[in-house]
C-alpha positions as CSV (number, residue, x, y, z in Angstrom):
1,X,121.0,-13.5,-19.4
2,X,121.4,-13.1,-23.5
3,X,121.3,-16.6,-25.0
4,X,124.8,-17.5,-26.3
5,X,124.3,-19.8,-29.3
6,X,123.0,-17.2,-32.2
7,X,120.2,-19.1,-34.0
8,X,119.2,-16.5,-36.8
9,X,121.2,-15.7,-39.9
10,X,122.4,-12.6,-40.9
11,X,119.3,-12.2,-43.0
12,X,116.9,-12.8,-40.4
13,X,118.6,-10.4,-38.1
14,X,117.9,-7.6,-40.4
15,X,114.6,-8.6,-40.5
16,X,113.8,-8.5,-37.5
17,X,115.3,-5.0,-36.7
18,X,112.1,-4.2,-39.8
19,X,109.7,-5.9,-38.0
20,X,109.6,-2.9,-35.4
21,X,110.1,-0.2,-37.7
22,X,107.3,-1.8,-39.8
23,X,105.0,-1.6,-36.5
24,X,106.1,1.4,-35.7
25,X,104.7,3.0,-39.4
26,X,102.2,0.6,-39.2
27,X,100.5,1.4,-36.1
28,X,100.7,5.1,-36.6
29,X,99.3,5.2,-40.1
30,X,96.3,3.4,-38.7
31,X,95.7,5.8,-36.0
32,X,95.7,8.5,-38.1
33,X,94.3,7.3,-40.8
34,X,91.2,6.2,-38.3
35,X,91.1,9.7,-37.2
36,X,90.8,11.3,-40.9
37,X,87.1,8.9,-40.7
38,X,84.1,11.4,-40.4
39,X,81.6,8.5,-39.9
40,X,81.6,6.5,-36.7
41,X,84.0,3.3,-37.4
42,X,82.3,-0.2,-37.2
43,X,78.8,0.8,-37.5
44,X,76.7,0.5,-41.1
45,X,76.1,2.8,-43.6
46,X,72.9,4.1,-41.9
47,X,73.8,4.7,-38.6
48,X,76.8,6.2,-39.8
49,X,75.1,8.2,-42.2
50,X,73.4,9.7,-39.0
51,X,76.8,11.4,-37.1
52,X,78.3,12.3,-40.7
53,X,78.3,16.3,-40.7
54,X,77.7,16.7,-44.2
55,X,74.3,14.7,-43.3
56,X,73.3,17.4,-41.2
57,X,73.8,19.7,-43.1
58,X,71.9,18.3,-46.1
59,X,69.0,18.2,-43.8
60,X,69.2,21.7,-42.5
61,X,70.1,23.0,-46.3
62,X,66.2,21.2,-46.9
63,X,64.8,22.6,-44.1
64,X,65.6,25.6,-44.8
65,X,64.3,25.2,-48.1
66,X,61.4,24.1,-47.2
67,X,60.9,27.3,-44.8
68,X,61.5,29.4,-47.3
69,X,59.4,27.8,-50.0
70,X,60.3,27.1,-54.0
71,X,59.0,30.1,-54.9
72,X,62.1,32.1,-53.5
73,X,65.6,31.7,-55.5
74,X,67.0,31.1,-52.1
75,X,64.4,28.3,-51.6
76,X,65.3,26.8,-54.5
77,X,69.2,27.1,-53.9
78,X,69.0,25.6,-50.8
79,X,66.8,22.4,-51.9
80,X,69.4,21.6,-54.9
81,X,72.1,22.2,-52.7
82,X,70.5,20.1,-49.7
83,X,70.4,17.3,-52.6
84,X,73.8,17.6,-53.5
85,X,75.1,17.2,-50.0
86,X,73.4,14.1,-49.3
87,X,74.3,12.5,-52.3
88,X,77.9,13.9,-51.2
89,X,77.5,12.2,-48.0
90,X,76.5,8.5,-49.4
91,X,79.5,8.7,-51.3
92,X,81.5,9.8,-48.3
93,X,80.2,6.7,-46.8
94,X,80.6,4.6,-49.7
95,X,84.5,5.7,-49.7
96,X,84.7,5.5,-45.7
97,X,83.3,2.0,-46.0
98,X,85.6,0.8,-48.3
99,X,89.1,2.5,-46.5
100,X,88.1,0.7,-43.4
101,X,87.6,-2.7,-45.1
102,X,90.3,-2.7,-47.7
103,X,93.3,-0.2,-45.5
104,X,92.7,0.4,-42.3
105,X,91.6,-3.1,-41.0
106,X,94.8,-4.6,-42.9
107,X,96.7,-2.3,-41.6
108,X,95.3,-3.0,-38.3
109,X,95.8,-6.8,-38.1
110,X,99.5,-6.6,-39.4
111,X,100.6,-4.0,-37.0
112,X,98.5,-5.7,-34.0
113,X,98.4,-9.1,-35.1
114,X,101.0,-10.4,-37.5
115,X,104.1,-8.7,-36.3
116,X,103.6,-9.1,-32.8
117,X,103.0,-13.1,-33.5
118,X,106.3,-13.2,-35.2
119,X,107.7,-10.9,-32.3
120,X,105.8,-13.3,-29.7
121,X,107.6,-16.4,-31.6
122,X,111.2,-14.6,-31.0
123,X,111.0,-14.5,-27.3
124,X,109.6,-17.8,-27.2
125,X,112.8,-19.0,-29.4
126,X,115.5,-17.0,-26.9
127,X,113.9,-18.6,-24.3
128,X,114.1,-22.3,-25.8
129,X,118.1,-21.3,-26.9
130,X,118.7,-20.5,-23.2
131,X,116.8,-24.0,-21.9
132,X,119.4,-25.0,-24.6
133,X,122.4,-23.9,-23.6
134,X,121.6,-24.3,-19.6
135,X,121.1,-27.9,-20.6
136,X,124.7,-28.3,-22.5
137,X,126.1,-26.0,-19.5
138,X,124.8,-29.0,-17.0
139,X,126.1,-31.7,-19.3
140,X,129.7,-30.3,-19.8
141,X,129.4,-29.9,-16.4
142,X,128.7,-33.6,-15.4
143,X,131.6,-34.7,-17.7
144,X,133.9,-32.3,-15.5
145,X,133.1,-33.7,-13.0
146,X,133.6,-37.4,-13.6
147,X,137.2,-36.3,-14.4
148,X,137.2,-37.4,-18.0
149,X,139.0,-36.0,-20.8
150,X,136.7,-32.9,-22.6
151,X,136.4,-35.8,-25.8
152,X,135.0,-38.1,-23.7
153,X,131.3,-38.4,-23.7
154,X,130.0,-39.1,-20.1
155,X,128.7,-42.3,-19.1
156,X,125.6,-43.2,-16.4
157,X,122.3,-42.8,-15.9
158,X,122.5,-39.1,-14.5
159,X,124.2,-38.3,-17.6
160,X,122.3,-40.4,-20.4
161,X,119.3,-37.9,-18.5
162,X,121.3,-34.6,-18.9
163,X,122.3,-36.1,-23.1
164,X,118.8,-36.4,-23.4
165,X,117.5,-33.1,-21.9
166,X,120.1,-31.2,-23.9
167,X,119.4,-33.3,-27.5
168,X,115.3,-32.4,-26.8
169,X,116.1,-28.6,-26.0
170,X,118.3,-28.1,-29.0
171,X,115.1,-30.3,-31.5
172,X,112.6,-28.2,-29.6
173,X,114.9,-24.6,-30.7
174,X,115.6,-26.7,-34.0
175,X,111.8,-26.5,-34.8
176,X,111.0,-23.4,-33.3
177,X,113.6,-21.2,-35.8
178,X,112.7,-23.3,-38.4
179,X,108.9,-21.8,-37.6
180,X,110.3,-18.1,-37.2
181,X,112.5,-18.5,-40.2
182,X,109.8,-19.3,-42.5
183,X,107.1,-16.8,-40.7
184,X,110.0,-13.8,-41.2
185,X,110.6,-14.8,-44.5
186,X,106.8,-14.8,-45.7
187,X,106.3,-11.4,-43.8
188,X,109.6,-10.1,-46.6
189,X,107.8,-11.6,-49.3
190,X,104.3,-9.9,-48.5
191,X,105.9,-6.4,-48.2
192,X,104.6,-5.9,-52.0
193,X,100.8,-7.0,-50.1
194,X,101.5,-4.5,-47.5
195,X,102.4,-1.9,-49.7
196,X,99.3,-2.3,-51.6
197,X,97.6,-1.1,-49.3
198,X,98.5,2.1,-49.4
199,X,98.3,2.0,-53.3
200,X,94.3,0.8,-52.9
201,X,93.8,4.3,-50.4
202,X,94.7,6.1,-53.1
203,X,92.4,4.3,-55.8
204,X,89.5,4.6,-53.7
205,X,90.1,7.9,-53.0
206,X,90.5,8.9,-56.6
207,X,87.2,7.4,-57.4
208,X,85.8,9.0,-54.2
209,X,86.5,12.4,-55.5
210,X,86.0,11.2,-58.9
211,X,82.5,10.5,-58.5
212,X,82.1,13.9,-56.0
213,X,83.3,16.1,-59.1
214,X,80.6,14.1,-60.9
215,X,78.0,15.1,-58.8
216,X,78.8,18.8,-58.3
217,X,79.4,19.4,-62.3
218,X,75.8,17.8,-63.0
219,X,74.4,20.3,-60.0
220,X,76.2,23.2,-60.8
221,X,74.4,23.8,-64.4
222,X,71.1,23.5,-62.1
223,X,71.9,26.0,-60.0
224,X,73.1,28.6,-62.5
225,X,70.2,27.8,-64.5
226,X,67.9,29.0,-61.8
227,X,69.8,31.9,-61.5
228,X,70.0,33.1,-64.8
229,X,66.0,32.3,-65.1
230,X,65.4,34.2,-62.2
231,X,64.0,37.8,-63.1
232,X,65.2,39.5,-59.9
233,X,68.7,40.3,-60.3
234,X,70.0,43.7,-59.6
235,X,70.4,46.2,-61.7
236,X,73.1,48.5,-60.5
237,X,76.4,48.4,-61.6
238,X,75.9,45.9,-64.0
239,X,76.6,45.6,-68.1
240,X,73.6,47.3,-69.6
241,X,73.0,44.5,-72.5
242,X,72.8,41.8,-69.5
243,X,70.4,43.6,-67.5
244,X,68.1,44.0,-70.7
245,X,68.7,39.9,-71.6
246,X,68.1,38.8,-67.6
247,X,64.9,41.4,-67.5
248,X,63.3,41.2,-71.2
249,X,63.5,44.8,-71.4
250,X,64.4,47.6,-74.4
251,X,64.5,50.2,-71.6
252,X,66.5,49.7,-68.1
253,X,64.4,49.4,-65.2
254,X,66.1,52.1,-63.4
255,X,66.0,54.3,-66.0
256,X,62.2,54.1,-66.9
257,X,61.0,53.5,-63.4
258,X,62.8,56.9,-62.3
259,X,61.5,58.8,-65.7
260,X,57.8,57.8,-65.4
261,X,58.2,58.8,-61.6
262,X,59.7,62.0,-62.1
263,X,57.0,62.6,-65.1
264,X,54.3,62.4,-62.3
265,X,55.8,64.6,-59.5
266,X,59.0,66.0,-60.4
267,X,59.1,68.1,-63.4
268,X,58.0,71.1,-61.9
269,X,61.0,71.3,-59.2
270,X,63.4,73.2,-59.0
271,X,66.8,72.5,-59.3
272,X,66.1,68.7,-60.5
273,X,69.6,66.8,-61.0
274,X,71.5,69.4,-59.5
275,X,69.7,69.4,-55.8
276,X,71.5,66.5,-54.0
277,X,69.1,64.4,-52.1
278,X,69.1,62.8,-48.9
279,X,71.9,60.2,-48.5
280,X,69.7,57.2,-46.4
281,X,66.6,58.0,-49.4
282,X,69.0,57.8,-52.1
283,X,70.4,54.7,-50.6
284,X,66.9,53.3,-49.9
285,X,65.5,54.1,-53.1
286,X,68.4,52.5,-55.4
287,X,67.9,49.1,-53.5
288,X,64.4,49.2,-54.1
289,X,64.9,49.3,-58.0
290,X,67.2,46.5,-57.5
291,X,65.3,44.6,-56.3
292,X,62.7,45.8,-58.9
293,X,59.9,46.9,-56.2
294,X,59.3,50.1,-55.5
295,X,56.6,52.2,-53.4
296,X,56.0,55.4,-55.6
297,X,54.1,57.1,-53.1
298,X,56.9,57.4,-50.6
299,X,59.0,58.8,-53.0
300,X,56.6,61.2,-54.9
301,X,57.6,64.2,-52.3
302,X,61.3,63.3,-53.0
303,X,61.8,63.5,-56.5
304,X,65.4,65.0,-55.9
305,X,66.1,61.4,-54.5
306,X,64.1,59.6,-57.7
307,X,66.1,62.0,-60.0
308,X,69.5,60.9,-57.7
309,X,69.0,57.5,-58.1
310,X,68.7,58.1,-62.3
311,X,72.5,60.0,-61.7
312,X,73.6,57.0,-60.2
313,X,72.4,53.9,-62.2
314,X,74.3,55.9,-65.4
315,X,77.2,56.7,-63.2
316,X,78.0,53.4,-62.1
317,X,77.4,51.6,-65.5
318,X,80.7,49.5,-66.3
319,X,80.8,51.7,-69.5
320,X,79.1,54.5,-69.9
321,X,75.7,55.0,-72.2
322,X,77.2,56.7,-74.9
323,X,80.1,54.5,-75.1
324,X,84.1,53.9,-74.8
325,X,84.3,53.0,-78.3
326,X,82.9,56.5,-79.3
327,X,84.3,58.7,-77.0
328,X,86.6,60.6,-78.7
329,X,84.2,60.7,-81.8
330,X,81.6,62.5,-79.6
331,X,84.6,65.2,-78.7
332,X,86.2,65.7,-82.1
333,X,82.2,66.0,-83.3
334,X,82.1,68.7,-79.9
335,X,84.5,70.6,-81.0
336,X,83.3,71.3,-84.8
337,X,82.7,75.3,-85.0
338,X,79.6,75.0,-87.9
339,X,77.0,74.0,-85.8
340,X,75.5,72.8,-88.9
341,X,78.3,70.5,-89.1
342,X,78.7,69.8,-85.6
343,X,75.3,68.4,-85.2
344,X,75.6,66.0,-88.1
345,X,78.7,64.4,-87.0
346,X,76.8,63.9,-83.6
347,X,74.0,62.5,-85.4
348,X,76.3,60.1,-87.4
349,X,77.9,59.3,-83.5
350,X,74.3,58.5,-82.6
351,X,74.1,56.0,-85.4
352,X,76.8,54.4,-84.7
353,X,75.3,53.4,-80.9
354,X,75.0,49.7,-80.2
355,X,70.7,48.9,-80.4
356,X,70.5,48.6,-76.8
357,X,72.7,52.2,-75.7
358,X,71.0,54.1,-78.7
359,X,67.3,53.0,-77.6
360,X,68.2,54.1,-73.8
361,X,69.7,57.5,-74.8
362,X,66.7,58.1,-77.0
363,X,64.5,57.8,-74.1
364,X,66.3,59.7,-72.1
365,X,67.2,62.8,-74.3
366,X,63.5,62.5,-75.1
367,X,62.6,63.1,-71.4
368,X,65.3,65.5,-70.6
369,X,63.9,67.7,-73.5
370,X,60.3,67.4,-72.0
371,X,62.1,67.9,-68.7
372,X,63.0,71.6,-69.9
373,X,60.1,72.5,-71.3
374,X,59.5,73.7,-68.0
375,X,62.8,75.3,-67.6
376,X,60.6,78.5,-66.3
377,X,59.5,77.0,-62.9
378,X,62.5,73.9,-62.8
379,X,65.2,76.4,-64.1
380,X,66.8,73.7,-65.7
381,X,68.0,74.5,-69.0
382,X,69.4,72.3,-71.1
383,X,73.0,73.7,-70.9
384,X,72.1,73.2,-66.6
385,X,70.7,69.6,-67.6
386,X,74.2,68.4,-69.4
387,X,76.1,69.8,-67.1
388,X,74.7,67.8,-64.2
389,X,73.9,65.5,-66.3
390,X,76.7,65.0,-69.1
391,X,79.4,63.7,-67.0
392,X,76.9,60.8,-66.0
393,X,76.4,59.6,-70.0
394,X,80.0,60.0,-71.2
395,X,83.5,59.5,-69.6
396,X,87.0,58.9,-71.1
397,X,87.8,55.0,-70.3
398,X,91.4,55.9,-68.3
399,X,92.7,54.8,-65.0
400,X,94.2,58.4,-64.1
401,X,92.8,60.9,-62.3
402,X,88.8,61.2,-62.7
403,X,88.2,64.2,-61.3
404,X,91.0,66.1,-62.8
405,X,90.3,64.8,-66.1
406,X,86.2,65.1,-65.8
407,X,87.2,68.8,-65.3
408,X,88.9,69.0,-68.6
409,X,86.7,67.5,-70.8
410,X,83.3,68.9,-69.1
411,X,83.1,72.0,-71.1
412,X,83.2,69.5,-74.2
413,X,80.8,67.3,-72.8
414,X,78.2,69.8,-72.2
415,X,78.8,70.6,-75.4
416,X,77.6,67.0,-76.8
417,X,75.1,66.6,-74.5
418,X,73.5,70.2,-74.6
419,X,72.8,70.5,-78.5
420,X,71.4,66.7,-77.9
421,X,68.3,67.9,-75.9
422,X,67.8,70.9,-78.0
423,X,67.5,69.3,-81.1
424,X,65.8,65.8,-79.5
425,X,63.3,65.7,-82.0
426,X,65.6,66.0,-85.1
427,X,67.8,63.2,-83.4
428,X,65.9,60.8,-82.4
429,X,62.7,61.9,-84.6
430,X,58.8,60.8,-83.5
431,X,57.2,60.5,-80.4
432,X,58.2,58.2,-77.3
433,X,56.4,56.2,-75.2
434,X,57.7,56.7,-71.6
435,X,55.7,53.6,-70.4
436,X,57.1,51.4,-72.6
437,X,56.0,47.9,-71.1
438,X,52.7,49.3,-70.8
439,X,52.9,48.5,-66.6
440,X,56.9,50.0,-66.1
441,X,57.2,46.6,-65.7
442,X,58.7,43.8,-67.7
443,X,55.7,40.9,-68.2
444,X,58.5,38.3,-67.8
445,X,59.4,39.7,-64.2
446,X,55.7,39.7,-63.0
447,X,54.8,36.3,-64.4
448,X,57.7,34.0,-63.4
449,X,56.6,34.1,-59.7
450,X,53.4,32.9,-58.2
451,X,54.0,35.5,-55.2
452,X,53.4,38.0,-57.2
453,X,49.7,38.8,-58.5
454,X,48.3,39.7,-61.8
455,X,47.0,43.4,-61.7
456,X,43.2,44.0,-60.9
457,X,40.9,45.2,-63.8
458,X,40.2,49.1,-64.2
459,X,36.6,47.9,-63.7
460,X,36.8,46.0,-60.2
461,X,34.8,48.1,-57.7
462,X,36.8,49.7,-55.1
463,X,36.5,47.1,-52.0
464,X,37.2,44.3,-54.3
465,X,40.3,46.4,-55.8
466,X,41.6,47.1,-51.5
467,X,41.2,43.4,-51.0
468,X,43.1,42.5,-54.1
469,X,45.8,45.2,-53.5
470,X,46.1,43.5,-49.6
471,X,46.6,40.1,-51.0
472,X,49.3,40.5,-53.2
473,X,53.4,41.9,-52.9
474,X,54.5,45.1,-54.4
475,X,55.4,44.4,-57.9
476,X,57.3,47.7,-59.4
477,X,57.4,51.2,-59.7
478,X,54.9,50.9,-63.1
479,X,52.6,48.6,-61.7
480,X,52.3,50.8,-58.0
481,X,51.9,53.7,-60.7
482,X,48.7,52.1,-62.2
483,X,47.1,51.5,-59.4
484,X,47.3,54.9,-58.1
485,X,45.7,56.0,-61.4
486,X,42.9,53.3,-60.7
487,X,42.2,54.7,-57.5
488,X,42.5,58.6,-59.1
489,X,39.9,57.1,-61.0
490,X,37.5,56.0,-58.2
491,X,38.2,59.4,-56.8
């Protein structure tokens, strides 16, 4: 049965209706704050460093490195990110270390150890209370029965035994609650300890991720600083003025790699720019150029796909050669009746060209006027040349309708583009070096990796020029170029 006499006040009652919530939270905090651990509790740092995931996966990020070699931008992006992951990982562990010794073993001996002692103690005093009140039950009992008055203590040796067991049961409670008491009211004065805990996670977690962002910002300049430095970035869709910067270049590779092809085996066919080429070629060939290695003798008997891939690169510019900025100056000069006039104001258009987009459209009015030199066997004219060509140079910047508004303005682009290639010489007077980098190939691209060989000497006999040619990767379209005009050479 329930003891009778209540022994705890008010107070203590209250707290001891906390002392299981407080378990409750406890206990469950530490379970799932156990489970958040990626490391294998109890162990040390190394072998937990061992079962951490983001070990592993430093050590397949250097492995992978290593099979790919530093000479690769994926080798190197692998290494500096393999580094950064393991120095991720001690940290982890560092932070792991630290919430098991400062929270979750706390948390552990109050819910497992500390409440359940004062909880332990409880019992132990409602079982002394009902020793305590069995013992008065007897003595009461033994004054009943000697028929004396209820204020009458009981005399006799049976009863000075009964006095005695009751007074020793009601010390023994006396210093039991006296024990509880001051163990409950400790465990309410060390809530502000308990709470700290939780106040400590957070701090070490804030310096955990403190010191994580630390890492990654001093990594991340790294690894964009190999990226920028590396030379083979595609070309294709991207800014002109960045391609140039990344390449070293005056002339886009696309552009001059397709020009100096087409100069070699394509000026002579028929319908160039207009013919469309084979889908899978066209798609071939313009990966190839970005990736700035091409094999010009596959694509010498395609030159509609060579000339395709030219279309494209313009077309899918972010802004087109001849500008946003001077679009509508190119069709007020258009639509000029004096020709006289009209060709000044394009000239004064021309001049007006950012460096980069006036050195590209020189070159390539320059070819396309050498491209109808042999209008007679191409039949490409060069009204035929800007109309294929035009819309690829110079579009309205407008998010309506392209096809319906290309159809509107094409008449006036052709006529921009047209008196252009006529009159190349007087726009853009001297001659023009189509090989501009001397090997169609930007010196910065061919030097910055050791993978890729220096070219062999004009003079190198011809086994010693196979051998070379074996040993080394395809470098570009300029550079595959030359060497066929070593080996035209040789015979």
């Amino acid at each position: 049965r329930a003891e009778k006499t209540e022994v705890l006040s008010e107070d203590l009652l209250q707290v001891e209706k906390r002392l299981e919530l407080v378990k409750q939270v406890t206990h469950s905090t530490h379970k799932k704050l156990t489970a958040c651990l990626q490391g294998q509790q109890g162990v040390d740092a190394d072998k937990r460093s061992k079962k951490l995931p983001l070990t592993t996966l430093a050590q397949c990020l250097m492995e992978g490195s290593a099979v790919l070699g530093e000479d690769s931008l994926l080798g190197k992006m692998l290494r500096l990110c393999g580094e950064a992951e393991d120095k991720l990982a001690q940290e982890l562990i560092h932070f792991e270390l630290q919430v098991e010794r400062d929270v979750i073993e706390p948390l552990f001996v109050l819910a497992e150890v500390e409440i359940p002692n004062i909880q332990k103690q409880r019992k132990h005093l409602a079982k002394l209370v009902l020793d305590m009140d069995s013992s008065r039950t007897r003595w009461q009992q033994s004054a009943k029965s000697s028929g004396l008055a209820s204020n009458l203590q009981p005399s006799g040796a049976k009863a000075d035994a009964l006095r005695e067991e009751m007074e020793e049961a009601a010390n023994r409670v006396e210093i039991c609650r006296d024990q509880l008491s001051a163990d409950m009211y400790n465990f309410v004065a060390k809530e502000v300890d308990y709470a700290n805990y939780f106040q400590t996670l957070i701090e070490v977690q804030a310096e955990y991720h403190r010191k994580s962002l630390a890492l990654l910002q001093n990594v991340l300049p790294q690894i964009k600083a190999q990226q920028e430095a590396w030379m083979e970035k595609p070309s294709f869709g991207k800014p002109l003025e960045e391609h140039l910067a990344v390449s070293g270049r005056e002339i886009a590779f696309p552009v001059e790699a397709c020009v100096t092809m087409l100069l070699e085996c394509g000026m002579q066919e028929e319908g160039l720019f207009r013919v469309a080429p084979s889908a899978s070629k066209l798609k071939k060939l313009k990966a190839a150029l970005d990736c700035c290695v091409v094999d010009v003798q596959e694509y010498s008997a395609d030159p509609h796909a060579i000339a395709g891939a030219l279309k494209s690169y313009l077309r899918e510019l972010p802004e087109p050669l001849m500008t946003f900025e001077l679009y509508e100056e190119w069709i007020q000069a258009s639509n000029i009746p004096e020709q006289e006039k009209r060709l000044q104001a394009l000239w004064n258009a021309c001049e007006k060209l950012p460096k980069a987009n006036y050195n590209n459209i020189r070159y390539l009015i320059k070819f396309l006027a050498k491209l109808t030199e042999y209008q007679d066997m191409n039949k490409m004219t060069p009204s035929n040349v800007a109309i294929v060509l035009g819309p690829n140079l110079l579009w309205p910047q407008a998010d309506g309708n392209m096809t319906e508004m290309m159809t509107t303005v094409s008449l006036q682009i052709v006529g921009i583009i047209e008196p252009l290639i006529q009159h190349a010489d007087w726009f853009f007077p001297g001659d023009i070096e189509f090989n501009v980098t001397g090997n169609y190939g930007s010196p910065m691209h061919i030097n910055h990796n050791a993978n890729y060989s220096s070219m062999p000497s004009p003079d190198m006999d011809h086994a010693d020029r196979r051998q070379h040619d074996q040993a080394r990767r395809p470098l570009s379209v300029a550079t595959d170029n030359m060497m066929l005009e070593f080996y035209k050479k040789d015979g």
